[in-house]
LUMMAR-759374 format. One line per field, with one value per residue (C-alpha): residue number from 1; residue in three letters; chain; x, y, z. Coordinates in nm, 4 decimals. Layout:
<pts>
num [NUM ...];
residuo [ALA ...];
cadena [A ...];
xx [X ...];
yy [Y ...];
zz [Z ...];
</pts>
This chain:
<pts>
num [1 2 3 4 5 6 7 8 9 10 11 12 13 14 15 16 17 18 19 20 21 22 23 24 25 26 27 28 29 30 31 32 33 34 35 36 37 38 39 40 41 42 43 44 45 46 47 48 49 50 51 52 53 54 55 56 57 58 59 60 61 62 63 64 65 66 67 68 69 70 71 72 73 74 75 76 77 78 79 80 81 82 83 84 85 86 87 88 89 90 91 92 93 94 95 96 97 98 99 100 101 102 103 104 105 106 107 108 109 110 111 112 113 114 115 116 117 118 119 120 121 122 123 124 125 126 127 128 129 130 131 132 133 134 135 136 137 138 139 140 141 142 143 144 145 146 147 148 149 150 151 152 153 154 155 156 157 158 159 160 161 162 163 164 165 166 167 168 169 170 171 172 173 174 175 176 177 178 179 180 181 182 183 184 185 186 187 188 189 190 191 192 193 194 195 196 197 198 199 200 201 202 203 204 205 206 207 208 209 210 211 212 213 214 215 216 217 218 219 220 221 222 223 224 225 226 227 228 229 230 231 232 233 234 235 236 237 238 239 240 241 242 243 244 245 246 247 248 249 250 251 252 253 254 255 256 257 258 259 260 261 262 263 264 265 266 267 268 269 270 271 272 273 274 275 276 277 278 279 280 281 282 283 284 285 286 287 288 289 290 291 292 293 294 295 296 297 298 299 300 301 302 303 304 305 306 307 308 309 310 311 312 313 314 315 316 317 318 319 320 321 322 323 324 325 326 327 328 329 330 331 332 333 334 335 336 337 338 339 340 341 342 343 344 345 346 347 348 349 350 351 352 353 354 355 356 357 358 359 360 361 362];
residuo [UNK UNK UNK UNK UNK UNK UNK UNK UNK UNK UNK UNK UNK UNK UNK UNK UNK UNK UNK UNK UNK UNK UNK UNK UNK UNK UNK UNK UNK UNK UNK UNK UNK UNK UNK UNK UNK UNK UNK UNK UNK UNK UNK UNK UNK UNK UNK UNK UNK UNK UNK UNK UNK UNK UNK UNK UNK UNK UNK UNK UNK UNK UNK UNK UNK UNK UNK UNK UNK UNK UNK UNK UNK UNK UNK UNK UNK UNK UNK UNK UNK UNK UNK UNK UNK UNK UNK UNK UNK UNK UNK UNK UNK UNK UNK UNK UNK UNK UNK UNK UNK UNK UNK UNK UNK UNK UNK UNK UNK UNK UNK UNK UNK UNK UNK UNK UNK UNK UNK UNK UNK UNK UNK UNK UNK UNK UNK UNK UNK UNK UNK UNK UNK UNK UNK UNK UNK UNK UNK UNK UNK UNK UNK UNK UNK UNK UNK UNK UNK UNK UNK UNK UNK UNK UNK UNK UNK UNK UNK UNK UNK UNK UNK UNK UNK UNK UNK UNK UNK UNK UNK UNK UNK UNK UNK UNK UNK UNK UNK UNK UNK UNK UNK UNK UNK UNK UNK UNK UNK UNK UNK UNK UNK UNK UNK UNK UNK UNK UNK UNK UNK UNK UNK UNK UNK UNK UNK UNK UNK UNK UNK UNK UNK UNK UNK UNK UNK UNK UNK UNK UNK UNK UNK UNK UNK UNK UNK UNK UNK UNK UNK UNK UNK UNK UNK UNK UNK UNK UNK UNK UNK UNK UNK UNK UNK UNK UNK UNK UNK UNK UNK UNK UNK UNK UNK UNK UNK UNK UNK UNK UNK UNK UNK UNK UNK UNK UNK UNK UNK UNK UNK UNK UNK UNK UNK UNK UNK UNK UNK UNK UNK UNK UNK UNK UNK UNK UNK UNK UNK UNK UNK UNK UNK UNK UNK UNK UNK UNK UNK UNK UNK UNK UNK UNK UNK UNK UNK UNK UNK UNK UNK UNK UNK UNK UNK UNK UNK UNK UNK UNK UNK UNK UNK UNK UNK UNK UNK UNK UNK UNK UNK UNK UNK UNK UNK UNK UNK UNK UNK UNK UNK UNK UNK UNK UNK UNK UNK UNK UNK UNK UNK UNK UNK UNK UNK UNK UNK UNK UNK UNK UNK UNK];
cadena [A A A A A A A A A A A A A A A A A A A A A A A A A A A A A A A A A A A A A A A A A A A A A A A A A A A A A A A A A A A A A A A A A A A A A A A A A A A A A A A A A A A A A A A A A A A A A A A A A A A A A A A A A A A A A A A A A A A A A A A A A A A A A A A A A A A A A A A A A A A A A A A A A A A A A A A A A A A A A A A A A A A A A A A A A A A A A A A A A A A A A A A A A A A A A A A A A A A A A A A A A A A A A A A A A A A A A A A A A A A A A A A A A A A A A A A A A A A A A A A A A A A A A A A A A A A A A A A A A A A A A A A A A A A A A A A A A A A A A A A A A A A A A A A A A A A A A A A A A A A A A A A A A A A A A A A A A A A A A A A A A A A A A A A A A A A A A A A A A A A A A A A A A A A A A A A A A A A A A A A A A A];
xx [-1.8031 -1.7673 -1.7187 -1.4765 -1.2559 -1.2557 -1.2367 -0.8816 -0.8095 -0.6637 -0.8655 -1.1774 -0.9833 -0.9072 -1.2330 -1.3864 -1.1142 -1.1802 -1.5756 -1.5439 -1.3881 -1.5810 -1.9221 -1.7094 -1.6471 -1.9645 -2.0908 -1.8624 -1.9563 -2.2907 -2.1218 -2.2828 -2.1407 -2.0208 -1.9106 -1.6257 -1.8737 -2.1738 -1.9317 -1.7617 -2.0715 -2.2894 -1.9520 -1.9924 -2.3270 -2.3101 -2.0273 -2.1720 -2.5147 -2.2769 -2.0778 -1.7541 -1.6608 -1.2866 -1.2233 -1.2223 -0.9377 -1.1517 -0.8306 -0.8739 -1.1991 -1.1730 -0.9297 -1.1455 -1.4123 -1.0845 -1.0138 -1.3894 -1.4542 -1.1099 -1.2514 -1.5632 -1.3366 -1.1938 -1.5543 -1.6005 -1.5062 -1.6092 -1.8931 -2.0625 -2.1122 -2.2770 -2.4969 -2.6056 -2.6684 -2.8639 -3.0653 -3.1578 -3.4704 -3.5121 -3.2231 -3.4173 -3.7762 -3.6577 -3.4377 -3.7219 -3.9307 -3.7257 -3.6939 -4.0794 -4.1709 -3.8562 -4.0223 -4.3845 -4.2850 -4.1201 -4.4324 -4.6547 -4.3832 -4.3956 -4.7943 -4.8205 -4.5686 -4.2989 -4.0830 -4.0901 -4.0898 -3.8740 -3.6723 -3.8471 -3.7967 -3.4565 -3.3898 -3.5854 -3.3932 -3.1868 -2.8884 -2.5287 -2.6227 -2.3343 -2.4100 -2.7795 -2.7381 -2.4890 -2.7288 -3.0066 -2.8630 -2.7436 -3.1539 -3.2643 -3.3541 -3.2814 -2.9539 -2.9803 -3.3035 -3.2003 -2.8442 -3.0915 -3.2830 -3.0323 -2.8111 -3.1278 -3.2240 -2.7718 -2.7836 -3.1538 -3.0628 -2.7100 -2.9083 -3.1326 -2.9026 -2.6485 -2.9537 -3.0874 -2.7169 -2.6633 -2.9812 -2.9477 -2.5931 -2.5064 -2.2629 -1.9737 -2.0346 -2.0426 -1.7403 -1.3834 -1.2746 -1.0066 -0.9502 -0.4958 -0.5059 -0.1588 -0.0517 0.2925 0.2195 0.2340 0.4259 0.3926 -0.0166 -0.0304 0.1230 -0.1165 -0.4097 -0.3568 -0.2212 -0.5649 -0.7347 -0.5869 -0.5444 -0.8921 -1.0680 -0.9125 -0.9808 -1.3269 -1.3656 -1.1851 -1.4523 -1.7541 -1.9213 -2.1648 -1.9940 -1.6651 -1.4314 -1.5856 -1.7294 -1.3851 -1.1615 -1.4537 -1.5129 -1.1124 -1.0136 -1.3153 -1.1838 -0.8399 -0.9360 -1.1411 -0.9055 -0.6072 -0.4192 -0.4223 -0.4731 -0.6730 -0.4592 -0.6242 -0.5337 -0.7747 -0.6441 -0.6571 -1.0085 -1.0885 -0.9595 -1.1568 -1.4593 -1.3933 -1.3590 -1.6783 -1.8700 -1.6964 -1.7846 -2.1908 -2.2113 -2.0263 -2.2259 -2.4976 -2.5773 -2.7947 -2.9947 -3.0577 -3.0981 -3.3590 -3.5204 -3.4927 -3.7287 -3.9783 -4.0023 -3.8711 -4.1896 -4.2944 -3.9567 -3.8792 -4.1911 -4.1082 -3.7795 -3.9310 -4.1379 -3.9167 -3.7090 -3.9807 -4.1254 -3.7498 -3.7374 -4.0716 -3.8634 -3.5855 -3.8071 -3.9361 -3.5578 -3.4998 -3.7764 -3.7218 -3.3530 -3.2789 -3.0273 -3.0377 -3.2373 -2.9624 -2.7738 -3.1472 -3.2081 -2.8666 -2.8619 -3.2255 -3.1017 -3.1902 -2.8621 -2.5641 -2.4052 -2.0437 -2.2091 -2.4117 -2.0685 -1.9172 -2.2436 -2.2388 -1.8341 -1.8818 -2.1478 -2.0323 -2.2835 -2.2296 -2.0672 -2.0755 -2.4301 -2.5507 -2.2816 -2.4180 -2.7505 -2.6737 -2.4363 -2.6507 -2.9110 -2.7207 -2.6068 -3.0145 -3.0876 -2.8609 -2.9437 -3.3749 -3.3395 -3.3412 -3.6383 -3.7998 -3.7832 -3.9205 -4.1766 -4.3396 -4.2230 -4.4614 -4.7494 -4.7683 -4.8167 -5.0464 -5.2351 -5.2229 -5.3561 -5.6379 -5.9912 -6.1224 -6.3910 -6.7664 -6.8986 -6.5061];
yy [-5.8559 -5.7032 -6.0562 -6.1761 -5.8608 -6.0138 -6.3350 -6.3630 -6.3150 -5.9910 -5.7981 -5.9077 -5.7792 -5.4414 -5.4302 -5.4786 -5.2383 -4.9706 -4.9760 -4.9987 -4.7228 -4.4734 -4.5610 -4.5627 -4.1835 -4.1226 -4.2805 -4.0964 -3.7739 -3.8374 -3.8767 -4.2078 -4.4292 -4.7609 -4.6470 -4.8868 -5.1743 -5.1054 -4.9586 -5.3049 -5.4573 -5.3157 -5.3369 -5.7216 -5.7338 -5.5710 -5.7552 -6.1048 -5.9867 -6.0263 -6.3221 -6.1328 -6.2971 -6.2849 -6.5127 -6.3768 -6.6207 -6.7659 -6.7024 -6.3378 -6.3345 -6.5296 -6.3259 -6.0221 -6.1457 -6.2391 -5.8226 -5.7057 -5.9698 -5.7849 -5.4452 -5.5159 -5.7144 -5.3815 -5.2023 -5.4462 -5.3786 -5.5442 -5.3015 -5.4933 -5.7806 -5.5302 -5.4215 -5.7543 -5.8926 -5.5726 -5.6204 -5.9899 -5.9562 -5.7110 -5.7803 -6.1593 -5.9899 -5.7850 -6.0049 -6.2803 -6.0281 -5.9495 -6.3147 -6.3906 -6.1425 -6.2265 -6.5873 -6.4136 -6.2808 -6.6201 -6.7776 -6.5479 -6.5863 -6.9480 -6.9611 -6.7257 -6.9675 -6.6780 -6.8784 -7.2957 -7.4683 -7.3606 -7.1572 -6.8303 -6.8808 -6.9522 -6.6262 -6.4382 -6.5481 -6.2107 -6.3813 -6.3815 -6.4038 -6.6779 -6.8813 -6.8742 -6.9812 -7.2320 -7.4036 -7.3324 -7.5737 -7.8637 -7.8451 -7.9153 -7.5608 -7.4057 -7.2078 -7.0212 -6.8402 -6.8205 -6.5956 -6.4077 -6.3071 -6.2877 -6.0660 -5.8396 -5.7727 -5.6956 -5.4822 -5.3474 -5.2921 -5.1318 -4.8641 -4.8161 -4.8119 -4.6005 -4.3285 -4.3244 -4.2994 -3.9674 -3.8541 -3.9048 -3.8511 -3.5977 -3.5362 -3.5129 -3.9454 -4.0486 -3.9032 -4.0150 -3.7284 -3.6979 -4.0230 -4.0802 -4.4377 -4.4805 -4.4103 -4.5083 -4.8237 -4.9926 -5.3173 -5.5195 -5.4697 -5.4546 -5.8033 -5.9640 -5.8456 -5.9675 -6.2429 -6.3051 -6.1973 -6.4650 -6.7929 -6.7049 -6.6830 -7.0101 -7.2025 -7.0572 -7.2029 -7.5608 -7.5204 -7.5225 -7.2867 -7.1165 -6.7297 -6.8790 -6.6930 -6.3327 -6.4929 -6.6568 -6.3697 -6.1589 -6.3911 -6.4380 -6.0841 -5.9209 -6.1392 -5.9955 -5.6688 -5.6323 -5.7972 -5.5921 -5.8333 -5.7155 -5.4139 -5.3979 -5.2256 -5.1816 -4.9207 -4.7484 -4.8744 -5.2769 -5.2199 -5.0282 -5.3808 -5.5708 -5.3492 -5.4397 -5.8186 -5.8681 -5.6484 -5.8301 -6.1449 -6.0841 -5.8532 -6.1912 -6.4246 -6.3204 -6.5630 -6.5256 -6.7525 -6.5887 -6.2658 -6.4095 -6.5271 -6.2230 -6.0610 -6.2767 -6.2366 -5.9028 -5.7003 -5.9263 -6.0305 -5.6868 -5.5459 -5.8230 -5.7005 -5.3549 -5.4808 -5.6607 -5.3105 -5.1009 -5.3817 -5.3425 -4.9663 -5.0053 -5.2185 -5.0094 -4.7544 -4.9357 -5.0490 -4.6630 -4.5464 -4.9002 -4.9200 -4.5101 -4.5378 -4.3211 -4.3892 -4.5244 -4.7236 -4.8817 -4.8960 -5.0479 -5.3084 -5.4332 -5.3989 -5.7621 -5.7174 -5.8996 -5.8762 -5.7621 -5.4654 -5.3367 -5.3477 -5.1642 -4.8739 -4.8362 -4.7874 -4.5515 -4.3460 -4.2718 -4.4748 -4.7370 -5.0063 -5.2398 -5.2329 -5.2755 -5.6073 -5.7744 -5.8146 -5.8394 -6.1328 -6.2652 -6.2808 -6.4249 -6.7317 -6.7544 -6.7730 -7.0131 -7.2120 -7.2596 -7.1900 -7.5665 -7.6333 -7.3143 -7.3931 -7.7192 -7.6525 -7.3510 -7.5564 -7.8204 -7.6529 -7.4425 -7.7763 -7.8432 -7.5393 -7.6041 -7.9643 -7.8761 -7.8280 -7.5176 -7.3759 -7.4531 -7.1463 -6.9956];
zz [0.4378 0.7824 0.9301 0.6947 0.7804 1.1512 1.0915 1.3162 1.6339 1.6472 1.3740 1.6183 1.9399 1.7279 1.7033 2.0141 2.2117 1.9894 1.9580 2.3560 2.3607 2.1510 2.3291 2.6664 2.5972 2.5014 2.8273 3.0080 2.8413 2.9641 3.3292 3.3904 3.6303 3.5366 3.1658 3.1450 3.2375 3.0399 2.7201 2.6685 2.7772 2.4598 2.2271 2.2915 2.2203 1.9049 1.7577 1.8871 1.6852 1.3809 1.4656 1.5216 1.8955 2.0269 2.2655 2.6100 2.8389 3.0778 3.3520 3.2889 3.3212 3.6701 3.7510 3.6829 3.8590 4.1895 4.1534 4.1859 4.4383 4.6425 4.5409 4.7660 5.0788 5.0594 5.1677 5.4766 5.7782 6.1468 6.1393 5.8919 6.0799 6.3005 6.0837 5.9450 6.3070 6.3969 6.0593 6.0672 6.0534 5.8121 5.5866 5.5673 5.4959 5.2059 5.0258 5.0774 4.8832 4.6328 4.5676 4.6021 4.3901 4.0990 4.1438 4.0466 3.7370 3.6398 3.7153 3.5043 3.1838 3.2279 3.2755 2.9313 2.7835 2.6842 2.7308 2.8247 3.1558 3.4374 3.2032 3.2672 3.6496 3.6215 3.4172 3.6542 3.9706 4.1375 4.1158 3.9585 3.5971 3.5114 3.7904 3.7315 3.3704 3.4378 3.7360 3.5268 3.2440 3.4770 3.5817 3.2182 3.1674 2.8029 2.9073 2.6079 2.7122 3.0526 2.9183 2.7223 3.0152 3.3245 3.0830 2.9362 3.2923 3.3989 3.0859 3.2063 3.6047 3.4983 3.2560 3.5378 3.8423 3.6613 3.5694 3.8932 4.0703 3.8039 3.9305 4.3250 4.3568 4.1160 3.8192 4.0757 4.1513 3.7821 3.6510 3.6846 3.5696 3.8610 3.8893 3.8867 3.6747 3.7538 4.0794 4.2375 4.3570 4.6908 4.6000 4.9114 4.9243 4.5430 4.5324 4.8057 4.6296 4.2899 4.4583 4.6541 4.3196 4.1189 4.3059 4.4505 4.1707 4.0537 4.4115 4.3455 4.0119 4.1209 4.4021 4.1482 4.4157 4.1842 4.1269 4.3613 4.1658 4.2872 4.6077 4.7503 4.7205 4.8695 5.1625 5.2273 5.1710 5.3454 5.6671 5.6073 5.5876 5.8172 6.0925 5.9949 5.8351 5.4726 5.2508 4.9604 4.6646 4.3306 4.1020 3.8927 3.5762 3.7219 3.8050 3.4520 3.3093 3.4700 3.3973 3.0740 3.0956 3.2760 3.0281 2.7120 2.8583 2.9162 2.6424 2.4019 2.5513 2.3096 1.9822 1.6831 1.8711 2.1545 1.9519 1.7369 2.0977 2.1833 1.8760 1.9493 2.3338 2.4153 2.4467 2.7329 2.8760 2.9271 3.0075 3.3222 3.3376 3.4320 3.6408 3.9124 3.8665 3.9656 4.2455 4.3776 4.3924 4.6510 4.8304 4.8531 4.9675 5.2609 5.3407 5.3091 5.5752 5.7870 5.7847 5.8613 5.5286 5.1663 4.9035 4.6476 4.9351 4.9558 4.5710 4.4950 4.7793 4.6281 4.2879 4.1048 3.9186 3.8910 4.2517 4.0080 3.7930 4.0910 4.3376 4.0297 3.9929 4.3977 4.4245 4.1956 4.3351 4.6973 4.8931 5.1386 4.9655 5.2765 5.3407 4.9730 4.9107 5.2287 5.1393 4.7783 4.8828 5.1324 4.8529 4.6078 4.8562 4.9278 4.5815 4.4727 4.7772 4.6793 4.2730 4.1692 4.4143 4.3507 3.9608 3.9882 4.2150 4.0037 3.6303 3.7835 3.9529 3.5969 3.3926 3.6205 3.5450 3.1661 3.2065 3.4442 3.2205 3.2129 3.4797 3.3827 3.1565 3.1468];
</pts>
């Protein structure tokens, strides 16, 4: 009966808006950061569980994607490439282990069969969760399992990120509570950026560079920035919009499917899932002690998350926003760069396994 009452368009919209909103104030009465991502982001999920699933225009959803990608250009300055040439080394050493270890845990769900062939290493690759599902199924992976998975572990490392920013930072960097949504605009900046936002995100997509449509708009308006030639202007209520167009579009991107997947492999996918988590926080505490930085610039900038909800978590909580997007960026482009190999080599090498006879007396 419920579905048949949002069967159209707009009784299905209705719907969505307004059970974002009640669990967005009641994230936001718990002062976690991130509310209007992870609120829209669990109203999604629980309306795709009954087959109630407005469309979300894939142009709005690029362009979403354009105004986060301008949100972090607006972060970088020249100092960053400072700090990234300083780094090198260790930026390269940490995101290599983050990447090693994701890889692990792939291995072991594939080896236990959890889930088949190079599916479980796809969905455990720290990368942007669209673009590693949409790779994943031009590789012959199931992308069905692999959504399941990347989004678990968004909706996992968000729930996580956001605690652990309440924790570190304090109630005063998860609230919004002073937050002007409409402030008298600046129409000259105002127009470049959504400007940039848009017809990046769209040269992005026509690009078919895997995430292009948060990465180009990053890339081109980080240069701008940081050279002087441009400034970022987003108001709150444009970003709180977006927010909510990324989190409707992970959070609908669940199916019965994937949900009844998801029954029979949860225990062990997220048991995984908490396992990279932790494996990253050790990481981020050696990048902590080696790098001379906080502990939730660290965390965040290991974070196996999508590179959007963890840019929206560490804007939020006051840390530095440049360091944490460089390596997370840097990771991403790493990732998407070794994935199909990666996935082949361990899908093959765990057949392999299977096919090989047991040792004498095992």
């Amino acid at each position: 009966m419920f579905r048949s009452l949002l069967t159209s368009q707009p009784a299905s919209w209705a719907a969505l808006i307004l059970l974002s909103a009640v669990i967005v104030v009641g994230l936001e009465l718990l002062a976690l950061p991130a509310a209007l991502l992870l609120g829209p982001m669990a109203a999604g999920i629980l309306l795709a569980g009954r087959d109630v699933k407005p469309e979300v225009p894939r142009f709005a959803f690029l362009c979403a994607q354009g105004v986060i990608g301008c949100m972090i250009a607006g972060s970088f300055t020249p100092s960053i490439l400072g700090v990234l040439g300083a780094n090198w080394p260790l930026f390269l050493a940490i995101i290599l282990s983050v990447i090693v270890s994701s890889a692990a845990l792939g291995w072991l769900l594939a080896y236990w069969r959890v889930l088949p062939g190079s599916t479980a290493v796809w969905g455990s690759s720290p990368g942007a969760a669209t673009a590693m599902t949409l790779m994943a199924g031009a590789h012959g992976a199931d992308m069905r399992l692999v959504a399941f998975m990347q989004y678990l572990r968004v909706l996992f490392v968000a729930a996580a990120t956001s605690v652990v920013a309440r924790l570190v930072a304090g109630p005063s960097a998860a609230t919004g509570l002073d937050i002007v949504w409409f402030p008298p605009p600046d129409w000259g900046p105002l127009a470049a950026t959504l400007a940039l936002a848009g017809f990046g995100a769209y040269a992005g997509r026509l690009s078919r560079i895997p995430a292009g449509s948060l990465l180009l708009p990053l890339a081109v308006g980080a240069v701008l920035h940081g050279m002087g030639l441009m400034r970022i202007e987003l108001p709150p209520w444009i970003l709180a919009v977006s927010y909510a167009l990324v989190g409707w579009n992970v959070g609908l991107g669940f199916t019965r499917a994937i949900l009844a997947h998801a029954a029979r492999a949860f225990p062990r996918v997220a048991g995984a899932i908490l396992v990279q988590i932790t494996i990253c926080g050790g990481i981020a505490l050696a990048l902590a002690h080696l790098a001379g930085i906080d502990r939730l610039t660290a965390y965040l900038a290991t974070s196996p998350g999508g590179v959007d909800s963890v840019a929206i978590i560490a804007a939020a909580s006051g840390v530095d926003l440049s360091f944490v997007m460089a390596l997370q960026t840097v990771r991403v482009v790493l990732v998407m760069a070794i994935a199909p190999r990666l996935a082949l080599l361990i899908a093959r090498r765990t057949d392999r396994l299977r096919l090989d006879p047991p040792p004498a007396g095992g």
